[in-house]
FIMARKE-610981 format. One record per residue (C-alpha): x negated, y negated, z. Coordinates in steps of 0.5 Angstrom, whole numbers, padded with zeros to 4 digits, always signed. Layout:
BEGIN
XYZ;...
//
This chain:
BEGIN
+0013+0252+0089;+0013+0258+0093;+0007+0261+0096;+0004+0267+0091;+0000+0270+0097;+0008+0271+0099;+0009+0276+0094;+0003+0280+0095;-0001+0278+0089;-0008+0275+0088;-0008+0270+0083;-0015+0265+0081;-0015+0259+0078;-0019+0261+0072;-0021+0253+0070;-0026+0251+0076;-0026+0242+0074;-0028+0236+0078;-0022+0233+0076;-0018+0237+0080;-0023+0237+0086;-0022+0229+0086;-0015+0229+0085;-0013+0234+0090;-0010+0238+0085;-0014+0244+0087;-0013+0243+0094;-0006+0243+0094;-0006+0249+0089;-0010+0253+0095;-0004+0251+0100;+0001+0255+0095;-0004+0261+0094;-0009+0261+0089;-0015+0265+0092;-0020+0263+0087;-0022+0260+0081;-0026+0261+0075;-0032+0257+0071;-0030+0255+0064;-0036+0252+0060;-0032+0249+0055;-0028+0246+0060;-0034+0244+0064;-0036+0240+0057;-0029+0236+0056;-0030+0234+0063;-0036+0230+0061;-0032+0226+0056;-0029+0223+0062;-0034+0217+0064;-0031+0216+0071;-0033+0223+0074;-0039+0225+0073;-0043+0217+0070;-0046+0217+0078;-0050+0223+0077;-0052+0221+0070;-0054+0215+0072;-0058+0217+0077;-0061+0223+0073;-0063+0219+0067;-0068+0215+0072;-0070+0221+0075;-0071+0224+0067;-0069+0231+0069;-0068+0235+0062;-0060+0237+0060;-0060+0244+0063;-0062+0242+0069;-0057+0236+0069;-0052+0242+0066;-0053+0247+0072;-0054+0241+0078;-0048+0238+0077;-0044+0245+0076;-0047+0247+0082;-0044+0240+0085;-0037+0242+0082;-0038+0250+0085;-0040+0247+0092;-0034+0243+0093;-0029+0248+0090;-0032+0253+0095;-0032+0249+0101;-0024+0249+0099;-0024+0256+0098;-0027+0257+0105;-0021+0258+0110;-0019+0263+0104;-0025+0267+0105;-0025+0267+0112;-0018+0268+0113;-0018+0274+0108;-0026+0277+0112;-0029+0276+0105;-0024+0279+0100;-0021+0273+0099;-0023+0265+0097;-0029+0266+0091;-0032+0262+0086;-0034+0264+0080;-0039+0261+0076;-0043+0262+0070;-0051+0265+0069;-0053+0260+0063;-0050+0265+0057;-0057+0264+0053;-0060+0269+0058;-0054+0274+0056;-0060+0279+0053;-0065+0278+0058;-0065+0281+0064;-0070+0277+0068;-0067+0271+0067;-0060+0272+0068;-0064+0275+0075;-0067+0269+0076;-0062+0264+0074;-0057+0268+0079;-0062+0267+0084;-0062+0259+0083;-0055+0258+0083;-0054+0262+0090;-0059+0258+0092;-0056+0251+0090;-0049+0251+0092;-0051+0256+0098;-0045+0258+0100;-0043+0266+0102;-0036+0265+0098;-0040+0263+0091;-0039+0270+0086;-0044+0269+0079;-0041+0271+0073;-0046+0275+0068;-0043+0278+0062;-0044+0286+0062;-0048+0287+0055;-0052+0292+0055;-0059+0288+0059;-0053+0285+0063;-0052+0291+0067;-0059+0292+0070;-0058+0285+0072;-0051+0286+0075;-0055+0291+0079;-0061+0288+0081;-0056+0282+0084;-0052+0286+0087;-0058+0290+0091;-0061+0283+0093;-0054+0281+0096;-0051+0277+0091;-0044+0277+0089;-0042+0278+0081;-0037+0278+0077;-0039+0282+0071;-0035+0279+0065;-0033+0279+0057;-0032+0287+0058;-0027+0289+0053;-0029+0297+0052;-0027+0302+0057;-0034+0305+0056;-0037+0299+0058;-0033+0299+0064;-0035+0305+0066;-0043+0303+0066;-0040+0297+0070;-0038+0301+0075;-0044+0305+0075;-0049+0299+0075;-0045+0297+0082;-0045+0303+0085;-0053+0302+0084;-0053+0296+0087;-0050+0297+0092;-0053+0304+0094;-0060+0299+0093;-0057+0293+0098;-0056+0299+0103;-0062+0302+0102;-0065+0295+0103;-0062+0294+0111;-0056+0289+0107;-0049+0289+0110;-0046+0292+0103;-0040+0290+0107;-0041+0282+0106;-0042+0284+0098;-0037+0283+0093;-0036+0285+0086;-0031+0283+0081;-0030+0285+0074;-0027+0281+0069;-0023+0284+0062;-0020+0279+0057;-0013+0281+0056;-0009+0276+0050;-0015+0277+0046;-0014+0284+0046;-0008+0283+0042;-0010+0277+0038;-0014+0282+0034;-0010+0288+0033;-0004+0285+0032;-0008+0281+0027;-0010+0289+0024;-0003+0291+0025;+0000+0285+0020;-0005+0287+0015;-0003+0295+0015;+0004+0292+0015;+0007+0300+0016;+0013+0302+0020;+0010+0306+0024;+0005+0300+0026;+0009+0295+0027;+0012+0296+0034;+0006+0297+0037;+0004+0289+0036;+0004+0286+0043;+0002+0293+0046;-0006+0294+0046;-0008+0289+0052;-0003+0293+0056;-0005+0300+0054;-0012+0298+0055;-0011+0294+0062;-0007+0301+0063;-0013+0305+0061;-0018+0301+0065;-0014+0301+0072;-0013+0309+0071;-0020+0308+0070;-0021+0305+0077;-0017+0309+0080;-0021+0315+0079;-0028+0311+0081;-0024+0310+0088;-0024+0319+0089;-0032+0320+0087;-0037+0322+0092;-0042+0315+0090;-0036+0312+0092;-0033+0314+0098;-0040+0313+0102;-0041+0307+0100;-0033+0305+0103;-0037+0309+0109;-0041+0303+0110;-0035+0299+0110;-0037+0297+0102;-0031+0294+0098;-0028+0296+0091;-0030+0293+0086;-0023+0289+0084;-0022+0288+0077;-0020+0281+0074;-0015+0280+0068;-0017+0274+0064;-0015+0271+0058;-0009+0271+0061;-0005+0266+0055;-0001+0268+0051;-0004+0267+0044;+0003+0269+0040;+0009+0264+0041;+0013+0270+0040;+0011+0273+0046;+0013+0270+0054;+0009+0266+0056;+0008+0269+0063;+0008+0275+0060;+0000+0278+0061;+0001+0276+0069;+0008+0279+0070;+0006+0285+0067;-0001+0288+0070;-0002+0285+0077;-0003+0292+0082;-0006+0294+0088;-0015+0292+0087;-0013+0287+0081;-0013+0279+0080;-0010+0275+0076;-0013+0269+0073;-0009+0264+0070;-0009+0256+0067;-0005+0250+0070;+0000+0252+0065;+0001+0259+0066;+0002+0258+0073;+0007+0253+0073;+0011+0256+0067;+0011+0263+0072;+0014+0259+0077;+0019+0256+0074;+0021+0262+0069;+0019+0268+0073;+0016+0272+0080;+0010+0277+0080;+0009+0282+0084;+0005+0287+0087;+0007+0294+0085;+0004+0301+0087;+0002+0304+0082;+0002+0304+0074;+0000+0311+0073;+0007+0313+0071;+0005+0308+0065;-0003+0312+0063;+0001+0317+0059;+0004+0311+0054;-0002+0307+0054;-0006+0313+0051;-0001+0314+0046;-0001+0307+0044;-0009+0308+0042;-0007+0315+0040;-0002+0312+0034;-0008+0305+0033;-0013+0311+0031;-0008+0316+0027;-0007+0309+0023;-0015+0308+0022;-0015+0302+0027;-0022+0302+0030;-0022+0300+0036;-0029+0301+0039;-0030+0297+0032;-0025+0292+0035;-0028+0292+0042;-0035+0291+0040;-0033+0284+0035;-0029+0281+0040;-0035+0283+0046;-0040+0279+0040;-0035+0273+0039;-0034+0272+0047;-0041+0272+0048;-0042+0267+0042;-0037+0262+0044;-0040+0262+0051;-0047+0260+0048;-0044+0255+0043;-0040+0252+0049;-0046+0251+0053;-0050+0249+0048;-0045+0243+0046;-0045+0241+0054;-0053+0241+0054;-0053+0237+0047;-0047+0232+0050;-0051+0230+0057;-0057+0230+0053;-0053+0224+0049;-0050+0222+0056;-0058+0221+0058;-0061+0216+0053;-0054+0212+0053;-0058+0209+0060;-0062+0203+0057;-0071+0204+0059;-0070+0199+0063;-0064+0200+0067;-0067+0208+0069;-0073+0205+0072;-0069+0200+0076;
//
């Protein structure tokens, strides 16, 4: 497999797991260009069915008689630790653009700003690592969260964005951060932010509108929101980097805030597989992908870094144009799959709290004393 870095793209991993520290799997994924990699609560859960890796720690947990949520964020932090300690010549080689992992605030904080502070502050402070970036969702106490870290030096990826409004208050609340970080005597230089857009669910949704609708004026527009709204997303990008808030802080040697394309499977097996990835790596950009998607990307195309999508902001606005003459809401689409995100996350850690309390008193009274 070909270095990815060798054609200029930024690709994460976006399933961060012990089996693939143990296995050696992620190491020989950071040999061919994998510069980062992403935590999945879901993911994280199914790994604890599998006894072998985590049995020691379980074990050892059940006698110390410490609380799922605890055992939960120990052993995630132990994950993150190891995968950072990988990614760590990637970071150094790359002066800190490079070689993050990404891990997630417990998503029942989501609404709760203090907490997701204090939980954020927790997480940096067990795995201890300059590379380790907090994922936050970006709701709307999410975004005085995001802020308030990134003033006390902490990395976030701020997720679960899905509007372009929203981004718009994401980028506001790290320009906030950082002026904050700098007006505290912080190195904003040694600072990272990321903010992450789910791609393929974007189309799910307003593909699954356009069959209802089901006009010849809707039809050919199936399979190009994601695109449309990842274009609108980047001109918006684009446009943050000529503001005057902005370039003082690249003045003090600040990085731009880079966006993450997540999500990026293919829903439709009408669709390619690679299609997402293909399509929207460009300059300021990461693209997260699975295993899967990685290795179908290696054996039915390459992707490359372009120099520009603005020659495609005129489509992505008539796209939406036509959604909207159609009666498509997507201010409505946005806000429900931003809902349904954020549930699904704190089912998922809800399942993995209940799963490792049932891992704890598997452990017999006896052999937790022993």
């Amino acid at each position: 497999m070909n270095r990815l870095t060798d054609q200029g793209v930024s690709v994460w991993l976006d399933d961060l797991s012990r089996e693939a520290i143990v296995s050696e799997e992620l190491s020989r994924l950071v040999e061919v260009g994998i510069n980062g990699v992403t935590s999945n609560l879901a993911a994280f859960g199914n790994a604890l069915k599998n006894p072998a890796l985590y049995a020691v720690e379980l074990q050892r947990f059940a006698k110390l008689g410490g609380s799922a949520v605890d055992v939960a964020r120990a052993m995630l932090c132990a994950d993150a630790r190891a995968a950072c300690e990988l990614f760590s010549s990637v970071y150094e080689s790359s002066e800190g653009r490079e070689g993050y992992v990404a891990i997630d605030v417990d998503p029942a904080c989501a609404h709760d700003a203090n907490r997701t502070i204090a939980e954020a502050e927790m997480l940096c402070w067990l795995v201890d690592r300059p590379n380790l970036m907090i994922a936050i969702p970006a709701t709307q106490n999410g975004l005085a969260a995001i802020r308030a870290c990134l003033a006390r030096g902490i990395n976030v990826n701020a997720t679960l964005i899905f509007s372009l409004d929203r981004y718009r208050r994401v980028v506001g609340s790290f320009f906030d951060g950082l002026e904050a970080a700098g007006r505290a005597g912080k190195d904003v230089s040694r600072i990272a932010s990321t903010a992450s857009f789910p791609v393929s669910a974007i189309d799910t949704a307003v593909d699954g509108l356009i069959d209802t609708i089901d006009t010849e004026y809707l039809r050919p527009l199936r399979g190009h929101a994601a695109l449309a709204r990842a274009i609108s997303v980047y001109e918006e990008y684009e446009r943050s980097l000529y503001s005057g808030r902005w370039l003082k802080l690249a003045s003090l040697g600040a990085a731009p805030q880079r966006i993450v394309w997540t999500s990026t499977n293919v829903d439709d097996p009408a669709y390619d597989a690679t299609r997402y990835v293909q399509a929207l790596p460009a300059p300021g950009t990461i693209s997260t992908v699975s295993a899967q998607t990685l290795y179908a990307l290696h054996e039915h195309g390459e992707i490359r870094e372009i120099p520009s999508v603005a020659g495609q902001y005129s489509h992505a606005r008539t796209v939406f144009a036509r959604l909207a003459t159609e009666r498509v809401d997507f201010a409505h689409v946005t806000a429900r799959l931003e809902h349904e995100a954020l549930t699904k996350s704190q089912q998922a850690w809800q399942a993995l709290i209940e799963d490792i309390a049932q891992n704890l008193i598997r452990y017999p009274i006896e052999q937790r004393r022993a």
